[in-house]
C-alpha positions in Angstrom: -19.7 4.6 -0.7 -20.4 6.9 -3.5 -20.2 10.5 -0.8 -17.0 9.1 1.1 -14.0 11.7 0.6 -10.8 10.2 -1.0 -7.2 11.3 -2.1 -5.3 10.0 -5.1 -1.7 10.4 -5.3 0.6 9.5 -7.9 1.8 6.5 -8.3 5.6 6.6 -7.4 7.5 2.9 -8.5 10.5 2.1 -6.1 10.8 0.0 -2.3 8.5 0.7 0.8 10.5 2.0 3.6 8.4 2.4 6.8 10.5 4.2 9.3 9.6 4.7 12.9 10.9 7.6 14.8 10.8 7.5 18.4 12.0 10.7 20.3 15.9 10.6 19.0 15.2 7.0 17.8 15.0 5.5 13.9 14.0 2.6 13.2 13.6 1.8 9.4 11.6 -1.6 7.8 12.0 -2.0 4.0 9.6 -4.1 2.6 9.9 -5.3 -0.6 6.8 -6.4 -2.7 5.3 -7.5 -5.9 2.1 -5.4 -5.0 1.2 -1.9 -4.9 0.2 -1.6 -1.3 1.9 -4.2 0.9 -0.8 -4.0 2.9 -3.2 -5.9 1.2 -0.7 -8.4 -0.1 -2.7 -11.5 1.2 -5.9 -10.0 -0.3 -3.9 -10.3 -3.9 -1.7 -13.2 -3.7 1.5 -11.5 -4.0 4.6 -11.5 -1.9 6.2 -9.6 1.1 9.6 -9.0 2.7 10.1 -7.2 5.7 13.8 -6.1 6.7 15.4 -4.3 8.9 17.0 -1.7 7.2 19.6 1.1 8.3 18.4 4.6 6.4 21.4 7.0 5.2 22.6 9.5 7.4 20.7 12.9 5.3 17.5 10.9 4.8 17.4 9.4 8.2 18.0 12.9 10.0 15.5 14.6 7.4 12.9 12.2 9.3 13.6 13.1 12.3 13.6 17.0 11.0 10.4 16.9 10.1 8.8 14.5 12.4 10.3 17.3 15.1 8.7 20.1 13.0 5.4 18.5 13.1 5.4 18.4 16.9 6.1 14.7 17.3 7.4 12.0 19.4 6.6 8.9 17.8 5.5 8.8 13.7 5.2 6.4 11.5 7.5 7.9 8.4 5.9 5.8 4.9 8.7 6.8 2.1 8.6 5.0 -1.3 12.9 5.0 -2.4 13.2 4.8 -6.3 15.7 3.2 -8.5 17.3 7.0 -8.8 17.7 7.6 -5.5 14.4 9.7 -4.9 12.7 9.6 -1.6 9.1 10.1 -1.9 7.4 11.2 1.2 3.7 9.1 1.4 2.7 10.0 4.9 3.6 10.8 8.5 1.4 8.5 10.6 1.3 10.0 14.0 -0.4 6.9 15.5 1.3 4.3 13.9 1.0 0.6 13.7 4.6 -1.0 14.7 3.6 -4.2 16.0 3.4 -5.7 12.5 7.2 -4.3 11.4 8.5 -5.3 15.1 7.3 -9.0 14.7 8.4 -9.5 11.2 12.2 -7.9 11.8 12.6 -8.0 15.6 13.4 -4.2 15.9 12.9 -2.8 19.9 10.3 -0.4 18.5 7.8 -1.0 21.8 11.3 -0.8 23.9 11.6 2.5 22.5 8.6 3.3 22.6 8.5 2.3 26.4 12.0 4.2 27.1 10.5 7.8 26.0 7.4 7.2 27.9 9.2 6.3 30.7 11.3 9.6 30.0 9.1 12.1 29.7 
């Protein structure tokens, strides 16, 4: 549609990490890919890998810093981790889609999800 708003960003090269924060919880999915959004890899032809993936202490509490800062109990965290080391912050989801990263790595994200609901 020629009036519907959009947002570029700059493309940043490196490995998808999707990480999941649920109340003190982190659950990390890097997905590897010869496409530029994994998303749409069928729609393309290319190749996925989903795995589940431990994040480094600083980046993993940095997450959870600003997940916490935003107000948040669950987020979907989408980083982009370059050959340098760089972490590149894409978005905080706060209704994120897990079911896809659950099935493909078997991570308890609905557990954890269920836990803090069931917490308070």
């Amino acid at each position: 549609m020629r009036g519907c708003p959009v947002q570029f960003q700059r493309y940043v090269p490196g490995i998808n990490v999707r990480v999941h924060i649920v109340a003190q919880n982190v659950l990390a999915t890097r997905v590897e890919t010869d496409q530029v959004d994994y998303r749409y890899v069928q729609e393309h032809g290319g190749r996925t890998e989903f795995h589940t993936w431990v994040l480094p202490d600083d980046l993993a509490e940095r997450c959870l810093k600003l997940v916490r800062g935003l107000g948040l109990v669950l987020a979907g965290v989408d980083l982009i981790l370059t050959d340098d080391g760089e972490a590149y912050c894409l978005e905080v989801n706060p209704n994120p889609g897990f079911s896809c990263y659950e099935t493909r790595t078997a991570q308890p994200i609905s557990y954890a999800v269920a836990l803090a609901l069931q917490h308070g």
